[in-house]
C-alpha positions as CSV (number, residue, x, y, z in Angstrom):
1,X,-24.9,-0.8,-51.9
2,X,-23.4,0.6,-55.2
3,X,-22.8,3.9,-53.7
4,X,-20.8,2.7,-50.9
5,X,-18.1,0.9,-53.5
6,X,-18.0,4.1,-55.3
7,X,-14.5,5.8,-54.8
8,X,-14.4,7.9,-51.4
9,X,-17.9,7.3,-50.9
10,X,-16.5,4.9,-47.5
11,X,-14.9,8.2,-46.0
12,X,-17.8,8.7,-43.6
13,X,-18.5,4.8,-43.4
14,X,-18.7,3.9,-39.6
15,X,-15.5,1.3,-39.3
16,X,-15.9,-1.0,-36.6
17,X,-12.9,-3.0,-35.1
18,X,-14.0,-6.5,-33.0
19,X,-13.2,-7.4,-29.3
20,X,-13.4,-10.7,-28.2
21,X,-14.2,-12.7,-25.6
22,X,-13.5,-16.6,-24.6
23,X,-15.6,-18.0,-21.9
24,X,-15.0,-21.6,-20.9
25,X,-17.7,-23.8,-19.0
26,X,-16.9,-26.2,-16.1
27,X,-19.1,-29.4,-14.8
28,X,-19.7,-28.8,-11.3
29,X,-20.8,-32.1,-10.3
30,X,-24.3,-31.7,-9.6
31,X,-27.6,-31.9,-11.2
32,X,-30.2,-28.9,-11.7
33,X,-33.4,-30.2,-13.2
34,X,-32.3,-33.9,-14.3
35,X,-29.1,-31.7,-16.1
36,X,-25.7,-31.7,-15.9
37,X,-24.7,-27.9,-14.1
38,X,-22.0,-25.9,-15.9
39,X,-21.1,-22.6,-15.0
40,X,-18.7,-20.1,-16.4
41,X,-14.7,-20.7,-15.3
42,X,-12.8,-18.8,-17.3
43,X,-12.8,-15.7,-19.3
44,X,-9.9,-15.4,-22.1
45,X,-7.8,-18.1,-20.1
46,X,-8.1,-16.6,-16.6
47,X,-10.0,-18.5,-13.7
48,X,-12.9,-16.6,-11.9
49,X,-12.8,-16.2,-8.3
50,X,-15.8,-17.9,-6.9
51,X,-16.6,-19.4,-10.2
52,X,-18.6,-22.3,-7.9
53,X,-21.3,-19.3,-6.6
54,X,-22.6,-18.3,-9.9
55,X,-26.4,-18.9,-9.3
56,X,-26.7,-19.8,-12.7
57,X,-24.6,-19.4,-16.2
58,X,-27.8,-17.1,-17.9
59,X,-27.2,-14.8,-15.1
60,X,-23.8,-14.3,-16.1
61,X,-24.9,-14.8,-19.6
62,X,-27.0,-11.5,-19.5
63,X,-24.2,-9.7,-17.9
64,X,-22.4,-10.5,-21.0
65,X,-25.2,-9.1,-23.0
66,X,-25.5,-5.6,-21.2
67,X,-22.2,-5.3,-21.6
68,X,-22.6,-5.3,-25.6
69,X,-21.2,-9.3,-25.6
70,X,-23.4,-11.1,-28.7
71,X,-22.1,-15.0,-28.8
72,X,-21.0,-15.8,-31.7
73,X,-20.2,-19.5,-31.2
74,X,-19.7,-22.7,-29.2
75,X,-17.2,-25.0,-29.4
76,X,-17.8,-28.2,-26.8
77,X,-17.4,-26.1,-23.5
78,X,-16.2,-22.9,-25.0
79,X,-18.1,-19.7,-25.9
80,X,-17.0,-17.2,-27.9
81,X,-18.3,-13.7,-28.1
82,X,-17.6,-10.6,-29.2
83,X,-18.6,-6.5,-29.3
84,X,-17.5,-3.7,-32.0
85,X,-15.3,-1.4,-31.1
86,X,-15.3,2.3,-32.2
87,X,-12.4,3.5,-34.2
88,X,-11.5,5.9,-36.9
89,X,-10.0,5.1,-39.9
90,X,-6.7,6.9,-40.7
91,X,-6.8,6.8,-44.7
């Protein structure tokens, strides 16, 4: 770790900027299994189309994660996620 403090040995350090994602659950009013069902509503503040006909929020879930999405938190019905993003430093 000492060598990567050392002045200009961060040149060729890979610097990653973050992207992220807010996904907010609704109740749909039913059961599955004895459980409340949520699915996914919105992502960053913007309604799905057809949010109802998600078969299930892990399917959507793994999308995320193909996609390079790792959640990062939860918050009630909120769930935040993000993905590094590639970029080169200009110093």
């Amino acid at each position: 770790m000492q060598e990567i403090l050392e002045e200009g040995a961060m040149q060729n350090w890979p610097y990653f900027k973050w992207e992220y994602l807010s996904v907010t659950l609704s109740y749909t009013g039913r059961q599955v299994e004895g459980q409340a069902e949520f699915l996914p509503r919105w992502v960053n503040g913007q309604e799905l189309e057809n949010w109802q006909h998600i078969p299930h929020y892990t399917t959507f879930l793994n999308q995320l994660g193909e996609e390079g999405w790792e959640l990062v938190a939860i918050s009630g019905s909120n769930l935040f996620f993000k993905r590094p993003k590639r970029w080169q430093a200009s110093i």
